[in-house]
Structures are given as structure tokens and as C-alpha cells.
VMD Tcl script that builds the backbone (N, CA, C; Angstrom):
set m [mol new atoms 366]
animate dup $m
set s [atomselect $m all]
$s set {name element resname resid chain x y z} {
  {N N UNK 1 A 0.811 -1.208 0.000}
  {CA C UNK 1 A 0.000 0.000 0.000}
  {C C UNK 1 A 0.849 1.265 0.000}
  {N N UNK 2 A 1.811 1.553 0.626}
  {CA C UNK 2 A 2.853 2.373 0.565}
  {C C UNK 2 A 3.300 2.699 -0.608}
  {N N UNK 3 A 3.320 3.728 -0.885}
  {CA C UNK 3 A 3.927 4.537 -2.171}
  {C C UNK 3 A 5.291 5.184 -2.173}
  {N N UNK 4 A 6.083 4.971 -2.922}
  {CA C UNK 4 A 7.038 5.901 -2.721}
  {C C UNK 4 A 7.582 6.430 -4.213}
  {N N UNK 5 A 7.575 8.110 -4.772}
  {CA C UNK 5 A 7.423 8.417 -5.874}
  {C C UNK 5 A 8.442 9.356 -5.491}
  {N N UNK 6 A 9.763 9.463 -6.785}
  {CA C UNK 6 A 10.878 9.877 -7.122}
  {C C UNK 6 A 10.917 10.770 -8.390}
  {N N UNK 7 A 11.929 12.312 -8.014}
  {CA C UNK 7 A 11.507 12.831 -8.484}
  {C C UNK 7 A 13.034 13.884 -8.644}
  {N N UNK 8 A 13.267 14.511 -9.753}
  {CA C UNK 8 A 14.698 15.333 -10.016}
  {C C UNK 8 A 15.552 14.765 -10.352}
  {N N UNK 9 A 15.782 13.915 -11.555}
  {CA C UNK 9 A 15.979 13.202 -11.811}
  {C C UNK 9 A 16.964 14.368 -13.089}
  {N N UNK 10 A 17.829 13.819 -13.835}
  {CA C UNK 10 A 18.208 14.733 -15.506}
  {C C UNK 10 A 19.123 13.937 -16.119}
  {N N UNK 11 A 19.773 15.354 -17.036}
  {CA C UNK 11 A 21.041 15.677 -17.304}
  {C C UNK 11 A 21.959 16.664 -16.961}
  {N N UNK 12 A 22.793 16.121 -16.492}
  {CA C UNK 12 A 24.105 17.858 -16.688}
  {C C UNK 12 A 25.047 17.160 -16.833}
  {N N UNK 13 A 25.968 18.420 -16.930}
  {CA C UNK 13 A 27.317 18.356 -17.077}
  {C C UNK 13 A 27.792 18.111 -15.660}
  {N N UNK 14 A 29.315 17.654 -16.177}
  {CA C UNK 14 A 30.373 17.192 -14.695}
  {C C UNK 14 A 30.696 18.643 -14.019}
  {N N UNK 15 A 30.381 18.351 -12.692}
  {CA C UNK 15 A 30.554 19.534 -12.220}
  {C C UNK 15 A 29.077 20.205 -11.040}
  {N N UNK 16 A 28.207 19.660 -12.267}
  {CA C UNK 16 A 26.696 20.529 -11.493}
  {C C UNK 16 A 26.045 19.608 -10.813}
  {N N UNK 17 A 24.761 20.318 -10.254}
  {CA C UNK 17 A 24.482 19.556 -9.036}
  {C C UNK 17 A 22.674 19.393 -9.543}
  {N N UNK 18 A 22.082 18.052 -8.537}
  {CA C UNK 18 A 20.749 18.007 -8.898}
  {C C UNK 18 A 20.393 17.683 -7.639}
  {N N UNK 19 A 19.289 18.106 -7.580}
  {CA C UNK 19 A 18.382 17.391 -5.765}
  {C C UNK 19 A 17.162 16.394 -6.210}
  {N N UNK 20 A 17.260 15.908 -5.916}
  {CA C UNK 20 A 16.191 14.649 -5.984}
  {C C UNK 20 A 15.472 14.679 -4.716}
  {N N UNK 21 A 14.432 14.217 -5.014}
  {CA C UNK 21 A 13.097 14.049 -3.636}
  {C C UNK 21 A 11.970 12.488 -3.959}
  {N N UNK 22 A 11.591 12.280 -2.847}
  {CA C UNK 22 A 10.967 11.252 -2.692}
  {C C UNK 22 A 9.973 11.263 -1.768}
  {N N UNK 23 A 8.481 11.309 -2.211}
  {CA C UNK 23 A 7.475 11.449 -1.281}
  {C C UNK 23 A 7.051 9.843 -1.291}
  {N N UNK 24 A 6.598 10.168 0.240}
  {CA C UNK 24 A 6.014 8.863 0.695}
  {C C UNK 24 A 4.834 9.235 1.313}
  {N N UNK 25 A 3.604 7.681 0.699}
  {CA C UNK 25 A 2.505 7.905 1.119}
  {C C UNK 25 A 1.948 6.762 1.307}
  {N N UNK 26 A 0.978 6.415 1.903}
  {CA C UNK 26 A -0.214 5.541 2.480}
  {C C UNK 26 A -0.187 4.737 3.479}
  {N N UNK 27 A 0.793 5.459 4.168}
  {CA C UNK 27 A 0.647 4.594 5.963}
  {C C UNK 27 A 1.279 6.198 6.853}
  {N N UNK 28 A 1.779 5.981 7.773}
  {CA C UNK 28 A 1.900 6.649 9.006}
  {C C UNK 28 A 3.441 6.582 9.529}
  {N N UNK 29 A 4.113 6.104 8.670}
  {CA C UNK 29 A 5.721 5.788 9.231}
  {C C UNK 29 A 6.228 6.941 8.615}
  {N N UNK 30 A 5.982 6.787 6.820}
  {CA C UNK 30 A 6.179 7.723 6.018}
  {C C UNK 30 A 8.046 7.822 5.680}
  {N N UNK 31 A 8.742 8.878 6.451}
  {CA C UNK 31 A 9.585 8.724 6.191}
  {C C UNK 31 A 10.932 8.343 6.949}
  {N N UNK 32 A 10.168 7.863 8.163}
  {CA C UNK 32 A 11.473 7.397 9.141}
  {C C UNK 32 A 12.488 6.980 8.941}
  {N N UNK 33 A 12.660 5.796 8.269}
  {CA C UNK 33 A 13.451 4.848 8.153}
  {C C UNK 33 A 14.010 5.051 6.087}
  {N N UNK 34 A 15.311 5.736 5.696}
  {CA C UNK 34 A 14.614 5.656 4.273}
  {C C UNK 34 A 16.131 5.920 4.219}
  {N N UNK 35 A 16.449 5.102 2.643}
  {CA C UNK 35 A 17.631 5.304 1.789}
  {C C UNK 35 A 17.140 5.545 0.425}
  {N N UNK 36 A 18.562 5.887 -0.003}
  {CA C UNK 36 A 18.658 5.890 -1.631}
  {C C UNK 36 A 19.656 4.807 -1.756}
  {N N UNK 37 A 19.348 4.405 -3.444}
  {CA C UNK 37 A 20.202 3.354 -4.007}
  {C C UNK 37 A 20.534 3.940 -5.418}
  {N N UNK 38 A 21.217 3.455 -5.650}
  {CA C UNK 38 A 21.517 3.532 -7.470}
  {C C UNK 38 A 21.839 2.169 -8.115}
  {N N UNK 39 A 21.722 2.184 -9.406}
  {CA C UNK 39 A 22.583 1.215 -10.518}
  {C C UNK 39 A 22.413 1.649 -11.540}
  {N N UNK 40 A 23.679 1.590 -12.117}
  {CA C UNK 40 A 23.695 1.678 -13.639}
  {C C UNK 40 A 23.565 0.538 -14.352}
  {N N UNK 41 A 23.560 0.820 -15.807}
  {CA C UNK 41 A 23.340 -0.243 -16.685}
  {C C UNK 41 A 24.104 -1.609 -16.717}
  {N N UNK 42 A 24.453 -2.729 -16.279}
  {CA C UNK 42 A 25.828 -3.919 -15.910}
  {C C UNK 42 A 26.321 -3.905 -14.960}
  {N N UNK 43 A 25.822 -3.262 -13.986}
  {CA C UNK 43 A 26.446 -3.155 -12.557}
  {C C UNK 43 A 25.547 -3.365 -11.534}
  {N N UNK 44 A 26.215 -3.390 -10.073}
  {CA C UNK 44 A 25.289 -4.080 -9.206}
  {C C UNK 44 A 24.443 -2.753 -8.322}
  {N N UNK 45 A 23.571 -2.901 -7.761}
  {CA C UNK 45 A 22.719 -1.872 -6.785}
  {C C UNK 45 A 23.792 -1.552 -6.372}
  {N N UNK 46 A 24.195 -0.036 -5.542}
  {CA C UNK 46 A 25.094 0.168 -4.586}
  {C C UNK 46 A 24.249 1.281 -3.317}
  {N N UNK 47 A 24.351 0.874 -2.077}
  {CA C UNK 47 A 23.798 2.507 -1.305}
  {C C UNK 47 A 24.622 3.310 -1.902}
  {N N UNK 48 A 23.550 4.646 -1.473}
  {CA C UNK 48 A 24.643 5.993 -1.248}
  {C C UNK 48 A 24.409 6.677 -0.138}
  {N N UNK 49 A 23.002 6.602 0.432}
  {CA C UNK 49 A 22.936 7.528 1.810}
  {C C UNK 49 A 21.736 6.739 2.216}
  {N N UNK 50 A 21.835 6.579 3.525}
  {CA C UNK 50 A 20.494 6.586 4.654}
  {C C UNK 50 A 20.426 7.379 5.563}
  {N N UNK 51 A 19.105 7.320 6.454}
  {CA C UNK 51 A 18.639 8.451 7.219}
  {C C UNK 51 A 17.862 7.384 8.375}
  {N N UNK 52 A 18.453 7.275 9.454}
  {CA C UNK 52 A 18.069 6.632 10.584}
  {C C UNK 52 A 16.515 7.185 11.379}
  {N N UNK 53 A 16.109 6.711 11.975}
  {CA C UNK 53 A 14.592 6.875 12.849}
  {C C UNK 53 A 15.108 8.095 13.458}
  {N N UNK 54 A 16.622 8.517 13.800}
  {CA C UNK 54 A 16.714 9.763 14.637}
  {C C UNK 54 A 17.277 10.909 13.683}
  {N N UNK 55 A 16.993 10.758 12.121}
  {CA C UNK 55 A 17.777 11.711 11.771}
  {C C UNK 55 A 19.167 11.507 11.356}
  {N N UNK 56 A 19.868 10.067 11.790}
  {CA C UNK 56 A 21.488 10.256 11.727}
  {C C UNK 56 A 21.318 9.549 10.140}
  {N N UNK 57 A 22.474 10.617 9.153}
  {CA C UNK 57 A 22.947 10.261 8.209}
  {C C UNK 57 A 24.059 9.490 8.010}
  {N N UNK 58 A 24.097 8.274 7.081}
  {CA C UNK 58 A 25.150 7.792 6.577}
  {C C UNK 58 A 25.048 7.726 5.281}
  {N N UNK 59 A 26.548 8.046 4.650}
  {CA C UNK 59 A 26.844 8.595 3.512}
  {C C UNK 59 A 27.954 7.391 2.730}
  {N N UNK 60 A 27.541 7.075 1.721}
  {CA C UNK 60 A 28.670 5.717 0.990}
  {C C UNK 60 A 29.518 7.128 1.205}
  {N N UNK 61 A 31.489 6.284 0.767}
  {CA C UNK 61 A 32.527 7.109 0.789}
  {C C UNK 61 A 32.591 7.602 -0.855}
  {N N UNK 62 A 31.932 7.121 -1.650}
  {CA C UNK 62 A 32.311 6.905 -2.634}
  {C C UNK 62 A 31.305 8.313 -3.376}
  {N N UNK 63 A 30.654 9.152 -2.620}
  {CA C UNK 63 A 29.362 10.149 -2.850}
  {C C UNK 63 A 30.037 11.282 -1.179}
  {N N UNK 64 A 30.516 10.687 -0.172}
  {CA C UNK 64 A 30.739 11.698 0.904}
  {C C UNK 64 A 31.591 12.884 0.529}
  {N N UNK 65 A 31.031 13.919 1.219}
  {CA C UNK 65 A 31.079 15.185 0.930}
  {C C UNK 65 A 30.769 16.138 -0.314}
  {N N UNK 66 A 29.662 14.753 -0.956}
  {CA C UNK 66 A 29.246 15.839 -2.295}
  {C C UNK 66 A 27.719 15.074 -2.282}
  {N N UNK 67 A 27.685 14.645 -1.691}
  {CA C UNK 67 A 26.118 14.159 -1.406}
  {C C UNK 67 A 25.298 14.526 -0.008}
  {N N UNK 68 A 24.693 15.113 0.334}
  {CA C UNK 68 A 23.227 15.162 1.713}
  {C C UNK 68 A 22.099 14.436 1.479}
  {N N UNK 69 A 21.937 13.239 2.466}
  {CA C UNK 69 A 20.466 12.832 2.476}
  {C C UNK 69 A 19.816 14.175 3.504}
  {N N UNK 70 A 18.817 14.399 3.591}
  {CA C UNK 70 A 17.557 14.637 4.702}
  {C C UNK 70 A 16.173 14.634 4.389}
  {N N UNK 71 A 15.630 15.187 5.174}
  {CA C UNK 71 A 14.048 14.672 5.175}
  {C C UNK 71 A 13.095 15.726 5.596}
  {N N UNK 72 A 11.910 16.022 5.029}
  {CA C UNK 72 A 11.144 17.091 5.769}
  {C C UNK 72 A 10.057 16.110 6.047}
  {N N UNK 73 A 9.678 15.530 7.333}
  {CA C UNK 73 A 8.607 14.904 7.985}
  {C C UNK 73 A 7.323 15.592 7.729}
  {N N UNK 74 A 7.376 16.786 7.951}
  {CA C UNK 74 A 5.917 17.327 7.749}
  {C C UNK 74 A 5.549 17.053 5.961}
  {N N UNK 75 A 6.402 17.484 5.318}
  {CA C UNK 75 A 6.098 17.063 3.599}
  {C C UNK 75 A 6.128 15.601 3.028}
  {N N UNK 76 A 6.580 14.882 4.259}
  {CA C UNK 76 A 6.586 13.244 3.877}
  {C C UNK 76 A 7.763 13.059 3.094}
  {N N UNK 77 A 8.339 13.795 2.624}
  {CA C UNK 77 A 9.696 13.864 1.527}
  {C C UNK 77 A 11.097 13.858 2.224}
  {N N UNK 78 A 11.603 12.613 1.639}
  {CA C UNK 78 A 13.301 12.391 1.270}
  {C C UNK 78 A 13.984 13.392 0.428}
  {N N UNK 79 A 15.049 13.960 0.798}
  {CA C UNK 79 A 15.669 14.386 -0.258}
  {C C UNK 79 A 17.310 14.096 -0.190}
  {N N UNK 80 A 17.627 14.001 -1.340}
  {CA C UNK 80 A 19.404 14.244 -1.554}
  {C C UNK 80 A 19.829 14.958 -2.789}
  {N N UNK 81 A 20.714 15.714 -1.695}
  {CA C UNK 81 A 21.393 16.992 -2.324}
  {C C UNK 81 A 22.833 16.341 -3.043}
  {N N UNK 82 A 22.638 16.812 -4.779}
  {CA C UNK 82 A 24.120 16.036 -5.136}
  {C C UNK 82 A 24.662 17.042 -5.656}
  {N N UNK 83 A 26.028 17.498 -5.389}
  {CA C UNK 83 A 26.894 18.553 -5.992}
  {C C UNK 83 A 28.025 17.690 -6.191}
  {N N UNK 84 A 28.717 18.527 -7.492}
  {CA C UNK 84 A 29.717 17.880 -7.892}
  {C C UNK 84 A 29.956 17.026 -8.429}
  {N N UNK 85 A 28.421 16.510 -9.356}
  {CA C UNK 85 A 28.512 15.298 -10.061}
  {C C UNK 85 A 29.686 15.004 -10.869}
  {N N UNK 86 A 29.660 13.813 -11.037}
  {CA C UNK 86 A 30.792 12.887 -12.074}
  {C C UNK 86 A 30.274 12.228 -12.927}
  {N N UNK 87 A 30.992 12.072 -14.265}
  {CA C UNK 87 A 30.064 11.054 -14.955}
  {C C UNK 87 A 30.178 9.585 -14.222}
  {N N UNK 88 A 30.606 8.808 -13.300}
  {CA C UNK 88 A 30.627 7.677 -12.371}
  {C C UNK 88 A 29.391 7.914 -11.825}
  {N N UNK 89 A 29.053 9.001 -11.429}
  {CA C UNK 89 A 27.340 9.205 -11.005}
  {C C UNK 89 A 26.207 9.057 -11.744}
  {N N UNK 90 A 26.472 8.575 -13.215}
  {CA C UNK 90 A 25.760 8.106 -13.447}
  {C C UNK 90 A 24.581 6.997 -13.181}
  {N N UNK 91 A 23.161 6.826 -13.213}
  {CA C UNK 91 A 22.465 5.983 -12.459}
  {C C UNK 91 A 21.520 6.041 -12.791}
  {N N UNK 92 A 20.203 5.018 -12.135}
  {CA C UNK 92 A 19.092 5.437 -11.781}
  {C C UNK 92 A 18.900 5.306 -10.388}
  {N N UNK 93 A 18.501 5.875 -9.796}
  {CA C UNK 93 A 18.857 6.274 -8.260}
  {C C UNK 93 A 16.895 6.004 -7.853}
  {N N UNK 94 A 17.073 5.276 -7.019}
  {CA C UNK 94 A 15.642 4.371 -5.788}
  {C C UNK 94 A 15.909 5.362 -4.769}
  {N N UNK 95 A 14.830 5.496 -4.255}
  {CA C UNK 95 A 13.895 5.667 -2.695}
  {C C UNK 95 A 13.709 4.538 -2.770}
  {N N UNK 96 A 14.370 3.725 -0.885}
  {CA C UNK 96 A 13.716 2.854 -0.451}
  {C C UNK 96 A 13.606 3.259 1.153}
  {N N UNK 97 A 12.584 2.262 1.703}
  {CA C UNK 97 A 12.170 2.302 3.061}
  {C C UNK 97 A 12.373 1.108 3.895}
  {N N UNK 98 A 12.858 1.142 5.236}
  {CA C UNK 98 A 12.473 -0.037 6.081}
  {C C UNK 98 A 11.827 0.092 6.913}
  {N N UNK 99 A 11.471 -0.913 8.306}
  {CA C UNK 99 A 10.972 -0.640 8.887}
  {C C UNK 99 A 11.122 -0.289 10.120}
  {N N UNK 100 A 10.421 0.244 10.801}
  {CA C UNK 100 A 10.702 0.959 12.187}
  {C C UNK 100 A 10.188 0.230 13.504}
  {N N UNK 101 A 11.069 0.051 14.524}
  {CA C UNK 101 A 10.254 -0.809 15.498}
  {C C UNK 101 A 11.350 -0.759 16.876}
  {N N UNK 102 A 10.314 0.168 18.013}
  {CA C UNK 102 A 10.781 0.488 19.305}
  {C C UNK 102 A 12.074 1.614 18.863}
  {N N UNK 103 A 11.524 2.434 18.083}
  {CA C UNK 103 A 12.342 3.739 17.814}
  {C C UNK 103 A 13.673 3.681 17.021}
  {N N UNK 104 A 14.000 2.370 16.581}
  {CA C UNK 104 A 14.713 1.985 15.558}
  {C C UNK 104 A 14.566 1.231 14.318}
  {N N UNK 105 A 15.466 1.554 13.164}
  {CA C UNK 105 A 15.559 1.066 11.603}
  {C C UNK 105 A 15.619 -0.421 11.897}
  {N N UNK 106 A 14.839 -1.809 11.728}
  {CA C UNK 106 A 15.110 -2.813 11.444}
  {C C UNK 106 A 14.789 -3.610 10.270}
  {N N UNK 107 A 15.270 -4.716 9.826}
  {CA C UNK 107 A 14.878 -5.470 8.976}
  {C C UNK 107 A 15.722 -4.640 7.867}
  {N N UNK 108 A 15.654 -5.632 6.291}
  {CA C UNK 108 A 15.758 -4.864 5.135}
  {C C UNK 108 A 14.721 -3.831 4.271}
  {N N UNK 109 A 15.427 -3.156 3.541}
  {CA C UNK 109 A 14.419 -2.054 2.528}
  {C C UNK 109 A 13.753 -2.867 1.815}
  {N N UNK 110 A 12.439 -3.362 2.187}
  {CA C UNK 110 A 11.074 -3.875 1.607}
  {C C UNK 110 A 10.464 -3.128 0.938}
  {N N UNK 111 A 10.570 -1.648 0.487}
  {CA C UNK 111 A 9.259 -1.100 0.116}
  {C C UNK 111 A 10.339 0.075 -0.906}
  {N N UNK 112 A 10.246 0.182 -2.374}
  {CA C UNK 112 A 11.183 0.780 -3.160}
  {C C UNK 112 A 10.272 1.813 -4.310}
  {N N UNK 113 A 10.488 2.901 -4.128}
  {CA C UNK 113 A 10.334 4.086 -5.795}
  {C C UNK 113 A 10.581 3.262 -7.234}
  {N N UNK 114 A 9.962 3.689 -7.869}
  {CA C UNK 114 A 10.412 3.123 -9.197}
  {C C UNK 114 A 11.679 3.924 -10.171}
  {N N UNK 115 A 12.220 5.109 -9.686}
  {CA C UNK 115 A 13.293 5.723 -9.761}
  {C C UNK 115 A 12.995 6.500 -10.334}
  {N N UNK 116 A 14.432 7.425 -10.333}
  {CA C UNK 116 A 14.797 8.726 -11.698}
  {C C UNK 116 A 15.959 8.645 -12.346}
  {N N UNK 117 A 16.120 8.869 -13.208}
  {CA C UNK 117 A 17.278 8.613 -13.965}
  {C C UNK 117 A 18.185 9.900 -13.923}
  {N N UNK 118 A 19.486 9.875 -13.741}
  {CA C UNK 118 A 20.655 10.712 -13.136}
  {C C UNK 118 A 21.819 10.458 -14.402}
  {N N UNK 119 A 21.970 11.533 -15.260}
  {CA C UNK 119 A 22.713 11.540 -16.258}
  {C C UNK 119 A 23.739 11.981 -16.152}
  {N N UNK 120 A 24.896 11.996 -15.902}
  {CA C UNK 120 A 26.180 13.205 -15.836}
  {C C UNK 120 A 26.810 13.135 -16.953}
  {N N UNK 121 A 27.188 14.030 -17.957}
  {CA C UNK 121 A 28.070 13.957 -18.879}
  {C C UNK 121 A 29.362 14.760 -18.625}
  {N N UNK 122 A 30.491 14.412 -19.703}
  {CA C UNK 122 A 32.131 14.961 -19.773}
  {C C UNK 122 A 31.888 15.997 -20.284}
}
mol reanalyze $m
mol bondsrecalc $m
mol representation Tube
mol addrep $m
């Protein structure tokens, strides 16, 4: 029943930056528990950021310091801030969710966006 719809998605050049967002809808957790993923075309899923039940971010090394997850609870929306793209950033980049239980993230991301596509060119 849960929805989760992805959104800021492009093209640019190496160098510029895009924000992507992810609203979530049809239950009451919404956005507690929530990552992003990517893959490109022959390659495997990889994280790049999650956002814990309290707010705490973790960031792959491979995106840190040119990537921000956060979240506006009242708008139901995920977002990540990407500056400094590379063409390696290339992707299609997921919203996913897990679940929450006694004020913490457990289990795996069961519940996934159908994505946006993230272009970087040279």
C-alpha cells in the first residue's frame, strides 16, 4: 500500500548539481526509516545515503562530501542533495524504506520508488 514516488531526476554536465526528492505515502511511518540506491546499466545496486529513525545520516565514501540525504517529515519527503557530479554518477537512483520498530531502523528495505534517472556527462 505504501507509495514511494521519485523525483529530479536529468542531465548535466560534470561539475553541477541536482536534488532529488521522494514522497512517501499511504501509511503513518512515512519517512522514518529511508535510503537511496543507485545502478547503472551492468552493474550491481550500490547505497549511497540513509537516514536513521533519529535523523542520523550515513553517507557511501564513494558520494561523501558531495552528497546530503535529509528529510522534511511534515512534507513526507526524502531528499538528496548532489553537488559535484561525475560522470561515475551516473544511475538510476531508488527511494527505499524499512521498517521501524521500538524507535529503531530494522529489517531490510522492503518497500522501493520506481526511480529517476541521473545523467552526468564529460
Amino acid at each position: 500500500q505504501v507509495q514511494l514516488v521519485e523525483s529530479g531526476g536529468g542531465s548535466v554536465q560534470a561539475g553541477g548539481s541536482l536534488t532529488l526528492s521522494c514522497v512517501v505515502s499511504g501509511d503513518m511511518y512515512r519517512t522514518v526509516c529511508m535510503g537511496w540506491f543507485r545502478q547503472a546499466p551492468g552493474k550491481e545496486r550500490e547505497g549511497v545515503a540513509s537516514i536513521d529513525a533519529n535523523g542520523r545520516p550515513t553517507i557511501a565514501d564513494s558520494v561523501k562530501g558531495r552528497f546530503i540525504i535529509s528529510r522534511d517529515s511534515a512534507k513526507k519527503t526524502l531528499y538528496l542533495q548532489m553537488t559535484s557530479l561525475q560522470p561515475e554518477d551516473t544511475a538510476m537512483y531508488y527511494c527505499a524504506r524499512k521498517s521501524v520498530l521500538g524507535g529503531i531502523c530494522v529489517g531490510s528495505f522492503g518497500s522501493w520508488g520506481q526511480g529517476t534517472q541521473v545523467t552526468v556527462s564529460s
